[in-house]
N, C-alpha and C positions, 0 to 999 in steps of 0.2 A: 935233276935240274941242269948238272954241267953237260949232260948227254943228250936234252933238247935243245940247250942254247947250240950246242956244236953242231947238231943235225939242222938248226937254222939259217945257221952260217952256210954252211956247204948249200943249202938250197940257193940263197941268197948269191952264192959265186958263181952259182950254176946260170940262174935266172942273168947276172948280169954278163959271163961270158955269150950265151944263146942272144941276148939283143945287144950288144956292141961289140963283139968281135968278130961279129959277118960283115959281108959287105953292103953298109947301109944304103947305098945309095941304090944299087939296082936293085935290091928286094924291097925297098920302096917303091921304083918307078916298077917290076912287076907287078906289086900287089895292087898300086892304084890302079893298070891295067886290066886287071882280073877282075878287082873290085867294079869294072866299068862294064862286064861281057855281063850282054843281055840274053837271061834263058831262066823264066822260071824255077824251072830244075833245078841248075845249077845254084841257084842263088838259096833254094830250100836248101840241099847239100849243106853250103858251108855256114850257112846260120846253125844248122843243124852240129857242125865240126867247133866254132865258136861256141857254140853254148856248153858245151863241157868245159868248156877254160874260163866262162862267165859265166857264174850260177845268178846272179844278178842282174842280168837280161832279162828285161821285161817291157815284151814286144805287146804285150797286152796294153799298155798306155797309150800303143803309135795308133793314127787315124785309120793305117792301113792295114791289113795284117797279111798281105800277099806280095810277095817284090819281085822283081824284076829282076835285080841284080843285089848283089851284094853290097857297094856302094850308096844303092838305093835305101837298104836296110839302115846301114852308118848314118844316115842326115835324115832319117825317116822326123815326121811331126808327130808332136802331140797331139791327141783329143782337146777341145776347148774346153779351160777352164779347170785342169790339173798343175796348171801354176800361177797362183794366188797371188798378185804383185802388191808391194807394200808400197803404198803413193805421198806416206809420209812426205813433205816439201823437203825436211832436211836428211832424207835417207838418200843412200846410194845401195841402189839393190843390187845383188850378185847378176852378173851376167848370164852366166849360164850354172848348170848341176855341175859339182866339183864335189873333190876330197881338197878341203882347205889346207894347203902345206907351207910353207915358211912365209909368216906374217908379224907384220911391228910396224913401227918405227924407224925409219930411214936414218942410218946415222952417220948424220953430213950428207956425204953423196954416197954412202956403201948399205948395200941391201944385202942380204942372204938369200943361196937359196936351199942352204943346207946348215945346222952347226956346222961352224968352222969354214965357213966357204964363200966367203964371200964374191962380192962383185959389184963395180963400180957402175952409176946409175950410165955413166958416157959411154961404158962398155955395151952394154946396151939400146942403150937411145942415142944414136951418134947425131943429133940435133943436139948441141951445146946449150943451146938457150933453153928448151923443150925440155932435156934433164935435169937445167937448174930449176927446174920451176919445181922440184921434188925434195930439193934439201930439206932436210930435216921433215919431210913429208911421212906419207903413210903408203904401205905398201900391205899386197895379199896376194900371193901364188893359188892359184885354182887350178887345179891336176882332174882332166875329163879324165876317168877312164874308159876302155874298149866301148862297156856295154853301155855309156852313159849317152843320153839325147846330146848331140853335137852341134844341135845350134847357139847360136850369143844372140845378145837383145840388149838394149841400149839400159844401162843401168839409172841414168836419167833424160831429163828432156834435153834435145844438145845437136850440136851442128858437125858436123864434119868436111872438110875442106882438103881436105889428101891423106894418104893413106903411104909410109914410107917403106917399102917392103924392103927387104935384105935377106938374100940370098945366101943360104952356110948348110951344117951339117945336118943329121937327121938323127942323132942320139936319143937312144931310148930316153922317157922324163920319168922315168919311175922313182922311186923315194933311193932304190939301192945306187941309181947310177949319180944321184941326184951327191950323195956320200962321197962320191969316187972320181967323179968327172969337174975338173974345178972351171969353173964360170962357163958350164954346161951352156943354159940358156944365151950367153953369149956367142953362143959359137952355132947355134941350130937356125935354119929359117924363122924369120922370123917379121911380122910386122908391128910399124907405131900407129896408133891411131889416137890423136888429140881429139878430147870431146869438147869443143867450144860451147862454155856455158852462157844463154843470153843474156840474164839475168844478173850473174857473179862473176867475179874476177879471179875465183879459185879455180884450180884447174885438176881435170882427171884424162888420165890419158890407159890406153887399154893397148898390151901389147900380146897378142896371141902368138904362142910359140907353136911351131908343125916338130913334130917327131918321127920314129922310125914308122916303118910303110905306109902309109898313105897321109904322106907331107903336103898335105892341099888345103887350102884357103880359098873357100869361095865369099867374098861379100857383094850383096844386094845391090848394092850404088855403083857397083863396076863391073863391065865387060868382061876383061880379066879374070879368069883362075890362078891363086897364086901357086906356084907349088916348080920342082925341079925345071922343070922344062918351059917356063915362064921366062923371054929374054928379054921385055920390055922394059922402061925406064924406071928406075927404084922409086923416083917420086910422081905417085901416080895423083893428078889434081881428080876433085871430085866436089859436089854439090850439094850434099846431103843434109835431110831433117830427122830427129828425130824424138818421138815422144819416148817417156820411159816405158820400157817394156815394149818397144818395136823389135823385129828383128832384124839383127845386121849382117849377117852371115850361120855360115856355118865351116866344121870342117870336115873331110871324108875319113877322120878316124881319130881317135880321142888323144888330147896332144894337152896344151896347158893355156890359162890367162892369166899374165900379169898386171892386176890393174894398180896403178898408181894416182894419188891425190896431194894435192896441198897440205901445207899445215893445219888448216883450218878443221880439216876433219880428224877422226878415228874411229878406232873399228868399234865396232856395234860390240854391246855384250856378247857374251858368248861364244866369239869370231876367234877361235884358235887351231890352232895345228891339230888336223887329225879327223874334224869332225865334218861330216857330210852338209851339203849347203845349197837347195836348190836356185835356180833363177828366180829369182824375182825375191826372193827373202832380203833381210836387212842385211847388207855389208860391212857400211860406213854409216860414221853418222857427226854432224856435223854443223856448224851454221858460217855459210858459204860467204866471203863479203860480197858487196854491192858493187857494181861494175864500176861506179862512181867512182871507188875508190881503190883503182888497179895501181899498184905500184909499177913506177918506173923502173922500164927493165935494164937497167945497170947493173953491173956486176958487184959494185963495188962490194966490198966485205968478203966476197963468194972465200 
């Protein structure tokens, strides 16, 4: 037993020195560029070099089954009708396929994203108003990995009005770096996305974090690709509608969402660290107040 646990270890240091002690930033801006060159062939190739490191690839789901590019393969669609969305009123559905990783209970303004790791909600959402609305909220980290479908979808019915992107590093989000790297997600690319509810006065907001190589955000309501070489304005306005289960984006290679809610809600049974979660299943669950009855946004107490 002591002779597995140590042979795990060493994998483990191995795996984390290979994705954070290269240089993240251009084997990211390579790989998105590689991931973008159009050639059949090539793009068979490296699906074909990827599926050794993802036995869990399963291109059998996607509508298409020939690409273009490798890129193309990353953001590929499902066939209609392989994720079954829960329309519950008081459910908030996962956004997208994830390994559920550090989830609770927001205490105060401090989340985790690891035991022992914390990180402050402003450290993150540098909208002050926007992270108070999270106190004592609920929080759930969703970790895509490589092979997993990389689109998001609106977990419920809900508007969106800007999109605040921030600009930072590209650290692997694995569980090992995740241990190692203190307020990791604080420090990678990253955007906020407030989902204005019509109806309630609760609020959920979805913050997707980019990782190492292909650090790219594309959503549906903007022009815009977010990613390294993005030099527009961090607050991007936008107009958007959405019913639950539309899609909002995607990204070009498996990275994380953090979604955050009000007090009003919590996690659905079952919803703990570790366990796989597609789109559209139950998240949260919760009974959202009446818009009638929005409190005054004053700090006091904070």
């Amino acid at each position: 037993m002591k002779t597995a646990v140590q042979s795990l270890t060493k994998i483990e240091q191995l795996n984390f020195l290979l994705t954070n002690r290269i240089p993240r930033r251009w084997l990211t801006l390579f790989v998105g560029w590689f991931s973008q060159l159009e050639s059949p062939l090539l793009a068979k190739f490296s699906i074909a070099i990827w599926q050794l490191f993802a036995e869990d690839l399963r291109l059998q789901d996607a509508k298409k089954q020939h690409f273009n590019s490798l890129g193309e393969c990353f953001t590929r669609e499902l066939k209609d009708g392989l994720r079954p969305l829960d329309r519950g009123p008081d459910i908030v559905t996962s956004p997208c396929d994830a390994i559920v990783g550090a989830c609770g209970r927001v205490e105060g303004s401090k989340v985790f994203q690891a035991k022992g790791f914390p990180y402050e909600l402003s450290e993150l959402i540098p909208d002050v108003g926007l992270a108070h609305k999270y106190r004592n909220g609920v929080y759930v980290t969703l970790r895509l990995k490589s092979s997993m479908y990389h689109r998001f979808h609106a977990p419920v019915d809900c508007q969106v009005k800007q999109v605040n992107y921030i600009s930072g590093d590209t650290w692997n989000v694995n569980p090992i770096a995740l241990k190692r790297v203190e307020k990791l997600f604080c420090k990678n690319e990253r955007a906020v996305i407030e989902l204005k509810l019509d109806t309630s006065s609760s609020s959920i907001t979805l913050v997707p974090v980019a990782a190492i190589l292909v650090a790219s955000m594309k959503f549906n309501f903007l022009s815009q690709t977010l990613n390294l070489r993005y030099r527009g304005a961090n607050v991007i306005p936008c107009d958007a509608k959405f019913t639950k289960g539309a899609e909002m984006g995607y990204f070009q290679h498996g990275s994380t969402i953090i979604v955050f809610a009000s007090h009003e809600y919590q996690l659905c049974p079952g919803i703990e660290q570790g366990i796989p979660i597609k789109m559209g299943e139950a998240l949260l669950c919760g009974h959202p107040e009446p818009s009638e009855t929005q409190p005054s946004p004053a700090f006091a107490g904070a």
